[in-house]
Each structure stands twice: as structure tokens, then as C-alpha cells.
GUVO-318165 format. One record per atom (N, C-alpha, C): residue number from 1; x, y, z. Coordinates in steps of 0.1 Angstrom, whole numbers, plus 5000, padded with zeros to 4 digits. Example, Ala and Ser with C-alpha at 12.3 -4.5 7.8 and 13.67 -1.06 7.14 Angstrom:
pos, x, y, z
1, 5132, 4943, 5078
1, 5123, 4955, 5078
1, 5132, 4967, 5078
2, 5128, 4978, 5071
2, 5137, 4989, 5071
2, 5129, 5000, 5079
END
This chain:
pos, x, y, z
1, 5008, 4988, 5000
1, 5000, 5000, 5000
1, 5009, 5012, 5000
2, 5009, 5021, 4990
2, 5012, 5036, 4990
2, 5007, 5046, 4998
3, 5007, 5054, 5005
3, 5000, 5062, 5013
3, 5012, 5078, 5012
4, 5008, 5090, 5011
4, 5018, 5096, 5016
4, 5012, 5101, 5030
5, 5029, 5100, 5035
5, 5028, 5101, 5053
5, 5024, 5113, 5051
6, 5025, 5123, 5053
6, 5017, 5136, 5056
6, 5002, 5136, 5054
7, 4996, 5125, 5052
7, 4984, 5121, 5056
7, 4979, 5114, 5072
8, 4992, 5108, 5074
8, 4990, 5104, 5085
8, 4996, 5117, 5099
9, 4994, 5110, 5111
9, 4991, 5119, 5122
9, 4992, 5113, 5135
10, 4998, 5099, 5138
10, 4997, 5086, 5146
10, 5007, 5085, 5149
11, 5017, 5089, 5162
11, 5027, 5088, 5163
11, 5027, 5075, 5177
12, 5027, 5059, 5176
12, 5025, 5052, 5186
12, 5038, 5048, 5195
13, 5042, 5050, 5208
13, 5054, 5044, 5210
13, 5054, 5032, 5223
14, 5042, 5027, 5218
14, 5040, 5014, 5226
14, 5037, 5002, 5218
15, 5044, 4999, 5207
15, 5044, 4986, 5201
15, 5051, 4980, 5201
16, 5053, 4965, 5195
16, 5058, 4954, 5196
16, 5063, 4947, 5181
17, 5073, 4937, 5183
17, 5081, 4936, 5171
17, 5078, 4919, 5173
18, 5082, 4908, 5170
18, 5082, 4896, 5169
18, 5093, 4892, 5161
19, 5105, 4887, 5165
19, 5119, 4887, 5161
19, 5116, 4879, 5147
20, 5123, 4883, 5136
20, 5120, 4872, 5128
20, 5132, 4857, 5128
21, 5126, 4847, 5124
21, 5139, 4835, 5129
21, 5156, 4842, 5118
22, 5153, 4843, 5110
22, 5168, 4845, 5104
22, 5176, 4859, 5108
23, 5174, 4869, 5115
23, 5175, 4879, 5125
23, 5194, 4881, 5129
24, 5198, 4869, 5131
24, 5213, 4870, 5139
24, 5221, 4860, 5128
25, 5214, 4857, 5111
25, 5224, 4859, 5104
25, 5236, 4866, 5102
26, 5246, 4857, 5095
26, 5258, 4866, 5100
26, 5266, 4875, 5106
27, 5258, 4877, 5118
27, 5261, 4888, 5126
27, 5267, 4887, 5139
28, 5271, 4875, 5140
28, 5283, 4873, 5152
28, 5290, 4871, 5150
29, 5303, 4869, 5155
29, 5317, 4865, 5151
29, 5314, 4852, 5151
30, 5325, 4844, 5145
30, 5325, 4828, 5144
30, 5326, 4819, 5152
31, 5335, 4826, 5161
31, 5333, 4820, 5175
31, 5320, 4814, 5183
32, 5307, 4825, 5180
32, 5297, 4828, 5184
32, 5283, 4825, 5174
33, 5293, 4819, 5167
33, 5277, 4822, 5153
33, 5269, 4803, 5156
34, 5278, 4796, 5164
34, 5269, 4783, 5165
34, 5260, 4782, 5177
35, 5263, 4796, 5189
35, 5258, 4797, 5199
35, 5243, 4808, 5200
36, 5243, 4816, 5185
36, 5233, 4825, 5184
36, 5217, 4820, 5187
37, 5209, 4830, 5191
37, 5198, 4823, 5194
37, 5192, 4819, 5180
38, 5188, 4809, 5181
38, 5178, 4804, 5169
38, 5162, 4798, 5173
39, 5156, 4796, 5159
39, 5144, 4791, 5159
39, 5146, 4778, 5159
40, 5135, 4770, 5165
40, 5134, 4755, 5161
40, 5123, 4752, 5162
41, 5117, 4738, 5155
41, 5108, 4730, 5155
41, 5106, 4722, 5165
42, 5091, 4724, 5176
42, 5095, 4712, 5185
42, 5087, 4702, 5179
43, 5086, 4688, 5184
43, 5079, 4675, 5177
43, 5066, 4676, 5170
44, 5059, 4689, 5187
44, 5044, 4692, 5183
44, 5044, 4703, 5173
45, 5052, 4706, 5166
45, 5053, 4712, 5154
45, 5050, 4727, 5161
46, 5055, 4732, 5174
46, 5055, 4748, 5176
46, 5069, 4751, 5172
47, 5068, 4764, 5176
47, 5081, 4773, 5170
47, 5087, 4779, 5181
48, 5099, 4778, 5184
48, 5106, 4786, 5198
48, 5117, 4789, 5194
49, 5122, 4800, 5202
49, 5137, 4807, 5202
49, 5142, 4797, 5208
50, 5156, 4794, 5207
50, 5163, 4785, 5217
50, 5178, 4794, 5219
51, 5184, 4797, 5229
51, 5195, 4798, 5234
51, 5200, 4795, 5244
52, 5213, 4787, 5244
52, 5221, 4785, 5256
52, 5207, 4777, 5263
53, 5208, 4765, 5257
53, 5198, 4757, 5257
53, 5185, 4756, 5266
54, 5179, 4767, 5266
54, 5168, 4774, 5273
54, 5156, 4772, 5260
55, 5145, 4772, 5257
55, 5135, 4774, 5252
55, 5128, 4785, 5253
56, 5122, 4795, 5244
56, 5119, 4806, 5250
56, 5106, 4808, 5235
57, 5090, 4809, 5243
57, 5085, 4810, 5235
57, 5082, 4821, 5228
58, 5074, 4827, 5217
58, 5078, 4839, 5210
58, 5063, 4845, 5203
59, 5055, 4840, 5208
59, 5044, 4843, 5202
59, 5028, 4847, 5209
60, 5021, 4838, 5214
60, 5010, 4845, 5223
60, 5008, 4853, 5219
61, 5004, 4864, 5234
61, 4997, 4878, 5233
61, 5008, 4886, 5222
62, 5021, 4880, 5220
62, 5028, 4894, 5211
62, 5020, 4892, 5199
63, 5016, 4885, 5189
63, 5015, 4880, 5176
63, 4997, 4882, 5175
64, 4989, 4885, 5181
64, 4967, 4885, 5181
64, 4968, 4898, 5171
65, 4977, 4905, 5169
65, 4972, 4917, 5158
65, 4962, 4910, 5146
66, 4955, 4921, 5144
66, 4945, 4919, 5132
66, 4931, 4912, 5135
67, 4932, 4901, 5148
67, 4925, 4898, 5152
67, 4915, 4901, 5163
68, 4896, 4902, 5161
68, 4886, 4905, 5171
68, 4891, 4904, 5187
69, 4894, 4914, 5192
69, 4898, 4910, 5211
69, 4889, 4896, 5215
70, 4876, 4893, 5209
70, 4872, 4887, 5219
70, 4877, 4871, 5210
71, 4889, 4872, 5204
71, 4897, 4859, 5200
71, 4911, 4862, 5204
72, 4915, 4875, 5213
72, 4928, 4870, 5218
72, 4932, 4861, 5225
73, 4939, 4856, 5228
73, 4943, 4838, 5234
73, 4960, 4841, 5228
74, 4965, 4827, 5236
74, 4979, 4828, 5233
74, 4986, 4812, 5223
75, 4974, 4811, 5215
75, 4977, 4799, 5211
75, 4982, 4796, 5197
76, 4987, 4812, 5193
76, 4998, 4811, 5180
76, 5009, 4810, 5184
77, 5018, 4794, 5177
77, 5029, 4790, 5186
77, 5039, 4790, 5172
78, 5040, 4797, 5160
78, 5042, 4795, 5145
78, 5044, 4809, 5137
79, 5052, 4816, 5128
79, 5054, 4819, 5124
79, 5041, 4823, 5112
80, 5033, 4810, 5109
80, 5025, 4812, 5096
80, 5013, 4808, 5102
81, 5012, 4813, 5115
81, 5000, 4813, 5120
81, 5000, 4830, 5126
82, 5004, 4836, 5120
82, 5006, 4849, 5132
82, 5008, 4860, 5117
83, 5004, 4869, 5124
83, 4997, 4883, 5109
83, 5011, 4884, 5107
84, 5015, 4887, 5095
84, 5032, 4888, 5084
84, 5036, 4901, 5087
85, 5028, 4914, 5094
85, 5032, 4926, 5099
85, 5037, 4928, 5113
86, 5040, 4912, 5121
86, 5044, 4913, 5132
86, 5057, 4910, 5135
87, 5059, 4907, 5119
87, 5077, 4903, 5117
87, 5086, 4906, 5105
88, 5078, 4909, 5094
88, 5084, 4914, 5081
88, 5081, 4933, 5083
89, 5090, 4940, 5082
89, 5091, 4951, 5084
89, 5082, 4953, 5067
90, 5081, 4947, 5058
90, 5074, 4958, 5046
90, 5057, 4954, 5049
91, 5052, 4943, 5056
91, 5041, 4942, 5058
91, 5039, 4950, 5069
92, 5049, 4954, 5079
92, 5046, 4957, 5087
92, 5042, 4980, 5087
93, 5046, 4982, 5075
93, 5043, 4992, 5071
93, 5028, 5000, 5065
94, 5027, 4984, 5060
94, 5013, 4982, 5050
94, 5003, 4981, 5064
95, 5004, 4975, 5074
95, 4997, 4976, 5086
95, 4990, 4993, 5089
96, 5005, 4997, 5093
96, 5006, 5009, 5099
96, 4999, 5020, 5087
97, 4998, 5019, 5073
97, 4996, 5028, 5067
97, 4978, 5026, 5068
98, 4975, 5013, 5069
98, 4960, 5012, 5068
98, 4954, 5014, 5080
99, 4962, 5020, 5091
99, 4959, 5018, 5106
99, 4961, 5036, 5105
100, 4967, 5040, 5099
100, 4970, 5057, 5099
100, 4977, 5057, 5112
101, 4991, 5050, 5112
101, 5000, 5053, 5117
101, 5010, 5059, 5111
102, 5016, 5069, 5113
102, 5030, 5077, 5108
102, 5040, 5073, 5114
103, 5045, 5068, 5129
103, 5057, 5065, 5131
103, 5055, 5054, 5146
104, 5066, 5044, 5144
104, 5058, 5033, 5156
104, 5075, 5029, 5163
105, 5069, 5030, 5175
105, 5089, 5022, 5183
105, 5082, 5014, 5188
106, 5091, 5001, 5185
106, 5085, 4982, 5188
106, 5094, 4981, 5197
107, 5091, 4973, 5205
107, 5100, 4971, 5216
107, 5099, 4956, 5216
108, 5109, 4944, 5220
108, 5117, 4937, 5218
108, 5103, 4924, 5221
109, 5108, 4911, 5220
109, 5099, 4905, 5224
109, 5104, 4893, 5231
110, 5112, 4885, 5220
110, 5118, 4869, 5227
110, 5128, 4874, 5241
111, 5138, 4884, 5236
111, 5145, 4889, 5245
111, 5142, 4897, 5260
112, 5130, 4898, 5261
112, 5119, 4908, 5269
112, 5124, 4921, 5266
113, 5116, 4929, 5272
113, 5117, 4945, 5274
113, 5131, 4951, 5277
114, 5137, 4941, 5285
114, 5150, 4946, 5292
114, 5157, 4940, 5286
115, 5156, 4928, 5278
115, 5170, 4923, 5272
115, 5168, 4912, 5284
116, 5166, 4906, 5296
116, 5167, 4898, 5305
116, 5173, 4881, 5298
117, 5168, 4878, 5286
117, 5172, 4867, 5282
117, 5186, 4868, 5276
118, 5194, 4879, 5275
118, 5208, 4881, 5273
118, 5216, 4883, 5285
119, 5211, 4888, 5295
119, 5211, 4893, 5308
119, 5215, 4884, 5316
120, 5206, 4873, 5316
120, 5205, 4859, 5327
120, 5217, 4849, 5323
121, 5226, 4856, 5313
121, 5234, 4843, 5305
121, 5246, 4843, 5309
122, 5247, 4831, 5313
122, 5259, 4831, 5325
122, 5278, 4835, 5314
123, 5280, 4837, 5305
123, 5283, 4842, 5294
123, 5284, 4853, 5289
124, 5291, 4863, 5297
124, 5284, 4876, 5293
124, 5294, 4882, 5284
125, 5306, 4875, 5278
125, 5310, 4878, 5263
125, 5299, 4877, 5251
126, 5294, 4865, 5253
126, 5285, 4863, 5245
126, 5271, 4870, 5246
127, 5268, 4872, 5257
127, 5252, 4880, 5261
127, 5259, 4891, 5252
128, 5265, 4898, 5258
128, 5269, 4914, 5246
128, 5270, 4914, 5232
129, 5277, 4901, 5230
129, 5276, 4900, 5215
129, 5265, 4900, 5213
130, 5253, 4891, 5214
130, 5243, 4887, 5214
130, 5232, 4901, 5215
131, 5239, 4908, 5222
131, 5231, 4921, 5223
131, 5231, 4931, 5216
132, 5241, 4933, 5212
132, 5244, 4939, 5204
132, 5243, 4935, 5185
133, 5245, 4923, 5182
133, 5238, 4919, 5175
133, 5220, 4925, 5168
134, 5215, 4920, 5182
134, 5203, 4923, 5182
134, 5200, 4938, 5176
135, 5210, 4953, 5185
135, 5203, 4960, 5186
135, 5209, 4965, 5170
136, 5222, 4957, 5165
136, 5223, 4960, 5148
136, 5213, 4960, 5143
137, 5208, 4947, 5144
137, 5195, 4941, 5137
137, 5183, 4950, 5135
138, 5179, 4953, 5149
138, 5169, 4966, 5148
138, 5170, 4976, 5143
139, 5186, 4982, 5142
139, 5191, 4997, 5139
139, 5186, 4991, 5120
140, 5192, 4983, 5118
140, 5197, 4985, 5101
140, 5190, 4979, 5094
141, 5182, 4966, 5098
141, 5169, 4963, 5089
141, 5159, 4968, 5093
142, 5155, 4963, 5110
142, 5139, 4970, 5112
142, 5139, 4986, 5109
143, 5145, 4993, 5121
143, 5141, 5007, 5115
143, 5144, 5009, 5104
144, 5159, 5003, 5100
144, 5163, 5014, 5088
144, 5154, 5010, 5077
145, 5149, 4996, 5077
145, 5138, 4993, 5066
145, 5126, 4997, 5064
146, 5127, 5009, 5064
146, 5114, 5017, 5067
146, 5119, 5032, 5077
147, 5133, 5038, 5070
147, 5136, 5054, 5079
147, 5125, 5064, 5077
148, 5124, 5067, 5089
148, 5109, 5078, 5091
148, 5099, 5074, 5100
149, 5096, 5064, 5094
149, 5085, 5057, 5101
149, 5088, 5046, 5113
150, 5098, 5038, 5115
150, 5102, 5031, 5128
150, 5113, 5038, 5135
151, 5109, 5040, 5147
151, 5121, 5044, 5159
151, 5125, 5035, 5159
152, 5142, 5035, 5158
152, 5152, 5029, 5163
152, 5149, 5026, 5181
153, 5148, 5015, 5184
153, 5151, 5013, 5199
153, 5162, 5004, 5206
154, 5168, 5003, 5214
154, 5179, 4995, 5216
154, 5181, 4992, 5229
155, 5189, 4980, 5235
155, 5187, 4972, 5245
155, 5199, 4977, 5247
156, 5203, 4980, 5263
156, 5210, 4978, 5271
156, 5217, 4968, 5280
157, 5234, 4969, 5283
157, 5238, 4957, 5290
157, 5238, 4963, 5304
158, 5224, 4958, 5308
158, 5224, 4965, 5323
158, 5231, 4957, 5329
159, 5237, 4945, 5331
159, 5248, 4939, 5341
159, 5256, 4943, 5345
160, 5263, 4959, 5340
160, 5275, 4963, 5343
160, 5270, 4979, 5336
161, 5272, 4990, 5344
161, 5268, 5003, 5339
161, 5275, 5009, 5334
162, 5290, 5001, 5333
162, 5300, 5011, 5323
162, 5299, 5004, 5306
163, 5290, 4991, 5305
163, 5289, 4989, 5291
163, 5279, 4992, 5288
164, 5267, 4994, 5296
164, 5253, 5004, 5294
164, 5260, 5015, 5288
165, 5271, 5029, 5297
165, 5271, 5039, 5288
165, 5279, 5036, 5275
166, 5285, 5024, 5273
166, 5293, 5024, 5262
166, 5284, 5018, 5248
167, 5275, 5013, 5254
167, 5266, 5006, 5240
167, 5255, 5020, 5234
168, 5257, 5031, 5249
168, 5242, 5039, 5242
168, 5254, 5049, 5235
169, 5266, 5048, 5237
169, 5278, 5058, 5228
169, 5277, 5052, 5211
170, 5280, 5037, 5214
170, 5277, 5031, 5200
170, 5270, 5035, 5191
171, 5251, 5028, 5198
171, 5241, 5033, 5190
171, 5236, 5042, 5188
172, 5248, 5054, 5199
172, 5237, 5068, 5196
172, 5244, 5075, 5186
173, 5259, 5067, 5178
173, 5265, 5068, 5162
173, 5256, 5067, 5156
174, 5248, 5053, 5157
174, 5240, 5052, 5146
174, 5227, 5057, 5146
175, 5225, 5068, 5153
175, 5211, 5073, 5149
175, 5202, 5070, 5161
176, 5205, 5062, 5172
176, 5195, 5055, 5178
176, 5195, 5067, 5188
177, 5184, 5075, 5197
177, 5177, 5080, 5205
177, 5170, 5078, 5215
178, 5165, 5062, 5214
178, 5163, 5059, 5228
178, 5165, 5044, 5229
179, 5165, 5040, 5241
179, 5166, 5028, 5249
179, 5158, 5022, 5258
180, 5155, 5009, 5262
180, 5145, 5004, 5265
180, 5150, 4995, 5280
181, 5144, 5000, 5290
181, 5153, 4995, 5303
181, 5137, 4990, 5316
182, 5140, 4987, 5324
182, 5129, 4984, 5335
182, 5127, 4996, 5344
183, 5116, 5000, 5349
183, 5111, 5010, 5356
183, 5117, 5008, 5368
184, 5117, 4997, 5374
184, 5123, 4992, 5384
184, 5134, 4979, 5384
185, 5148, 4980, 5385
185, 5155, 4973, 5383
185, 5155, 4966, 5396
186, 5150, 4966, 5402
186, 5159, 4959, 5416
186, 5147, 4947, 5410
187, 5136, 4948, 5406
187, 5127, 4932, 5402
187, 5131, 4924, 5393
188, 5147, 4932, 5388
188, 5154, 4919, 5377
188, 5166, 4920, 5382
189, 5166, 4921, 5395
189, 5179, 4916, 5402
189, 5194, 4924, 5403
190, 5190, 4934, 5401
190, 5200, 4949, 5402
190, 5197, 4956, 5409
191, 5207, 4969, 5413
191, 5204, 4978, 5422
191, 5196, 4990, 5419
192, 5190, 4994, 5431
192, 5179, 5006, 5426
192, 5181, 5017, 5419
193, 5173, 5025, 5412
193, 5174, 5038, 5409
193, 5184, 5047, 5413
194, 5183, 5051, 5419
194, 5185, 5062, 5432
194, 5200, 5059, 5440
195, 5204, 5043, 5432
195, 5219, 5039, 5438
195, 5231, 5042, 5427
196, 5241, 5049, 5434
196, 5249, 5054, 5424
196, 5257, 5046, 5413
197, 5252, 5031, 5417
197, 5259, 5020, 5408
197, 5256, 5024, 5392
198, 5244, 5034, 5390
198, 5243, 5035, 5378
198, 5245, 5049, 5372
199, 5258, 5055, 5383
199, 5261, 5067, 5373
199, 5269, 5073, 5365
200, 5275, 5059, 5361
200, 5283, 5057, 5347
200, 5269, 5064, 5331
201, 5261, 5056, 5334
201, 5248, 5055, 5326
201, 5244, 5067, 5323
202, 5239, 5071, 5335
202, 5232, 5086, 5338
202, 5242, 5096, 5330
203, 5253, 5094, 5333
203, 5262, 5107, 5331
203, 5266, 5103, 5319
204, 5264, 5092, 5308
204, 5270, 5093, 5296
204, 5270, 5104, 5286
205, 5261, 5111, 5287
205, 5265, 5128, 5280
205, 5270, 5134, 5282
206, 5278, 5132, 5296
206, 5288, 5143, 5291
206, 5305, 5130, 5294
207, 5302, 5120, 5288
207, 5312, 5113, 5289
207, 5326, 5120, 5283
208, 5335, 5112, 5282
208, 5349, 5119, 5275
208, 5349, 5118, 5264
209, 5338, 5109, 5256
209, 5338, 5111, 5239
209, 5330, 5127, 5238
210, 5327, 5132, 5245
210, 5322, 5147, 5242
210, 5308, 5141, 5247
211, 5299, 5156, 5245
211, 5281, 5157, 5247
211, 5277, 5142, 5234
212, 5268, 5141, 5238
212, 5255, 5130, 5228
212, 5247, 5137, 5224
213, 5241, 5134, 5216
213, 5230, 5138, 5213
213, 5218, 5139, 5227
214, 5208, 5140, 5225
214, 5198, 5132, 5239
214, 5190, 5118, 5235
215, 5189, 5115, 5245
215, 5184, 5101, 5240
215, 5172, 5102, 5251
216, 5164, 5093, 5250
216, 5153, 5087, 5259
216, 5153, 5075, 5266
217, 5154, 5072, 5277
217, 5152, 5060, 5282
217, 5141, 5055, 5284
218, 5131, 5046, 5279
218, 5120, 5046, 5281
218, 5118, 5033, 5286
219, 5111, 5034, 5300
219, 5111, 5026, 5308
219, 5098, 5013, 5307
220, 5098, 5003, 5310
220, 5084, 4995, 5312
220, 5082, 4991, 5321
221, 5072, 4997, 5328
221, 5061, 4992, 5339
221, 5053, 4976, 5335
222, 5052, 4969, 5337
222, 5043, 4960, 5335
222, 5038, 4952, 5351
223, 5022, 4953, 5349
223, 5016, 4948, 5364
223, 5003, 4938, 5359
224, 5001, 4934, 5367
224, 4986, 4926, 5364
224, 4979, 4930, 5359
225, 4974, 4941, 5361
225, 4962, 4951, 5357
225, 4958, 4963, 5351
226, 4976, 4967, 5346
226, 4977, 4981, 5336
226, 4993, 4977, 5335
227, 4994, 4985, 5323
227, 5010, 4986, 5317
227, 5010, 5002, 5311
228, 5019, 5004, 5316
228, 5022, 5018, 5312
228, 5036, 5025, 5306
229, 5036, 5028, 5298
229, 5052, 5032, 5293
229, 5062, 5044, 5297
230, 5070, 5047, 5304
230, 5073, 5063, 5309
230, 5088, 5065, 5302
231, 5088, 5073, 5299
231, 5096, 5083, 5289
231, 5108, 5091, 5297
232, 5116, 5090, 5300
232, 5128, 5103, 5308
232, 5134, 5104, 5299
233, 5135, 5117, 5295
233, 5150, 5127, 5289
233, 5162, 5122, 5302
234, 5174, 5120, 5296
234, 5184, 5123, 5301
234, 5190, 5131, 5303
235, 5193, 5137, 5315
235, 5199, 5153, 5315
235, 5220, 5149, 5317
236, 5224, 5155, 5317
236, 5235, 5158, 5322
236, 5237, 5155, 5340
237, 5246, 5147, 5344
237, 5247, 5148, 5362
237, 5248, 5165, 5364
238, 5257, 5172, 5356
238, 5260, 5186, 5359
238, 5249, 5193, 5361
239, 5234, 5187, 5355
239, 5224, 5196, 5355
239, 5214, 5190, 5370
240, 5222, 5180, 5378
240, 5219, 5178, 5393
240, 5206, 5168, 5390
241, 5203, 5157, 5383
241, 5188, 5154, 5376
241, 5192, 5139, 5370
242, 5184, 5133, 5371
242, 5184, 5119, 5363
242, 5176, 5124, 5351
243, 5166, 5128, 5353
243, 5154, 5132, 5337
243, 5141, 5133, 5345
244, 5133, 5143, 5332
244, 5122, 5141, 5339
244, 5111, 5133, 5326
245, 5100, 5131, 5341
245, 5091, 5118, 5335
245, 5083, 5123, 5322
246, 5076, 5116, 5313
246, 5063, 5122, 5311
246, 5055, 5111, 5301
END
């Protein structure tokens, strides 16, 4: 579908991506490229991520687009059971254009919100590769396959806050502006907000490579009963401030 955007007016920054299986082609070193996450077939003929021999399912509630709410369920376990705009970035435009969406940031899915399935991996040469990987992936096909219209988003290695500020120096070469982290870290096993363990992070603009651009850290709340997305600018430590909310 053709549309010109200046028709549209829908700027969403609460959606969702569904990794596609061929994703971490080529994109690890060699060392690393037999350990990358992949898709596989189980007997009962579903579809799952597998890394660092974990199973990790990839579909459910991420994949019900297109479909009446009162048939959401989590029982697409398959690639060709699940709408082609929830993983091919050109369908996934044709979505947005018939939906009168002008620009959408997806946030991660097999990997969670925070990246936790790279996180938890006892390996953390490889979780970074692995993470980074990923956030190429998003930078140079998803968004860049479709510039204008997808925000770049990118995962952080929160296990250590001096390669947090070094991965948002990376991606914020390539164009990327914001980042996708937990509202509350101490529920995935880190230290709190408010503790200085993370002011490598915080203070990355005004690190020694010079000022950054600004970026957004956009955090996810997720509870039983509402999910809400919150947005901080990053200020400078010099400006006495972590960001404010909105």
C-alpha cells in the first residue's frame, strides 16, 4: 500500500516487534555464530527461540494483531499462524499505513523488554555479542527498513553500567535516540534507581567522547492490571537530575 505520510498523524510508541527466525544471520563472530539464538521446530510442530539451551516462547499475546479481542488467546505458537506485519518490516508498514499510523517504536519481544534473556546468561561475552547483535538488527533492517517511520530502539547491557554507557555511545553513532530498560531494576535483580551503581549510565553525555545527542530512556512498567510506558529525557549529572518523566 502507498500512502503519503503527511496524511497520516499517529505517532504510537507502545508497540511490539516479533523477532523474525533468520534475525542473527551473520552477525556474530565465528566463534559465536553456532551459539546465536535460533528458531526450532518442537515435535508438536510449535516454533521457539532457543538459546544457551533454554526454550523461550515467542508468540501468544505478542502476535493477536489483526484479530477481534474477543479471540485474543495465546495459542499462535508459529510463524505462519501469526499476521506477516508482526515480523516482516514491509508488511509491517502496510499495517501501519491502513491503521493511519505515521511512526511506531517496537520494543523487543523473545528477548523481553530489558533484554533479561541476554542478561541471565551466564556468558556475558556472548550476552553482549548477542546484544548487540540484536540492537544492529533493529538499527539497520527493522528501522532502517522503513527510515521515518520506525524508531530505532535499543537494548542495554544492564549487568554492568559502564557497558550500558558504552553501548548507548555506540548506538547513539547510529542514529538511535532511545533505549528500553525496566522502571524498576531491583525486580530483575540489580540495584535501585537512586543507587549510584548507575552513574556511569546517567552521566553518559557528558562522557569523555564529548556531549550526545539526547536520548530517551523509556522505561516499562508492567503489572497485572495496567501497563504503562514512561519516557525520561536524560539530562547531564551537571544539570543535578536523572530526567524528567512524562
Amino acid at each position: 500500500m502507498t500512502l503519503d505520510p503527511e496524511s497520516l498523524t499517529i505517532v504510537s510508541v507502545d508497540d511490539h516487534l516479533v523477532e523474525p527466525p533468520n534475525m542473527f544471520e551473520g552477525r556474530l563472530a565465528r566463534k559465536y555464530a553456532d551459539r546465536a539464538p535460533r528458531v526450532v521446530e518442537r515435535s508438536d510442530g510449535r516454533e521457539m527461540w532457543l538459546f544457551e539451551g533454554v526454550e523461550i516462547p515467542n508468540f501468544g499475546l505478542n502476535a493477536v494483531s489483526g484479530r477481534p479481542q474477543e479471540e485474543y488467546g495465546i495459542e499462535p505458537t508459529r510463524f505462519d499462524e501469526i499476521r506477516k506485519g508482526c515480523w516482516d518490516v514491509d508488511a509491517r508498514i502496510d499495517d501501519m499505513n491502513a491503521g493511519g499510523i505515521l511512526g511506531s517504536l517496537n520494543f523487543p519481544s523473545f528477548p523481553q523488554f530489558c533484554g533479561q534473556i541476554f542478561a541471565n546468561t551466564e556468558d556475558k561475552e556472548l550476552a553482549l555479542a548477542v546484544l548487540q547483535a540484536y540492537n544492529d538488527w533493529h538499527i539497520e533492517e527493522w528501522a532502517g527498513g522503513a527510515p521515518g517511520r520506525l524508531i530505532p530502539l535499543s537494548l542495554v547491557p544492564y549487568w554492568d553500567p559502564e557497558l550500558m554507557a558504552a553501548e548507548v555511545r555506540r548506538v547513539s553513532a547510529l542514529g538511535v535516540r532511545a533505549v528500553t530498560w525496566s522502571e524498576n531494576p531491583e525486580k530483575i535483580g540489580v540495584p535501585s534507581f537512586h543507587n549510584p551503581h548507575w552513574d556511569p549510565f546517567w552521566r553518559v553525555r557528558r562522557g569523555r567522547d564529548g556531549d550526545l545527542p539526547p536520548y530517551r530512556v523509556v522505561l516499562r512498567c508492567e503489572a497485572v492490571e495496567r501497563r504503562s510506558t514512561l519516557h525520561y529525557d536524560v539530562e547531564p549529572a551537571a544539570h543535578g537530575g536523572h530526567g524528567h518523566g512524562s
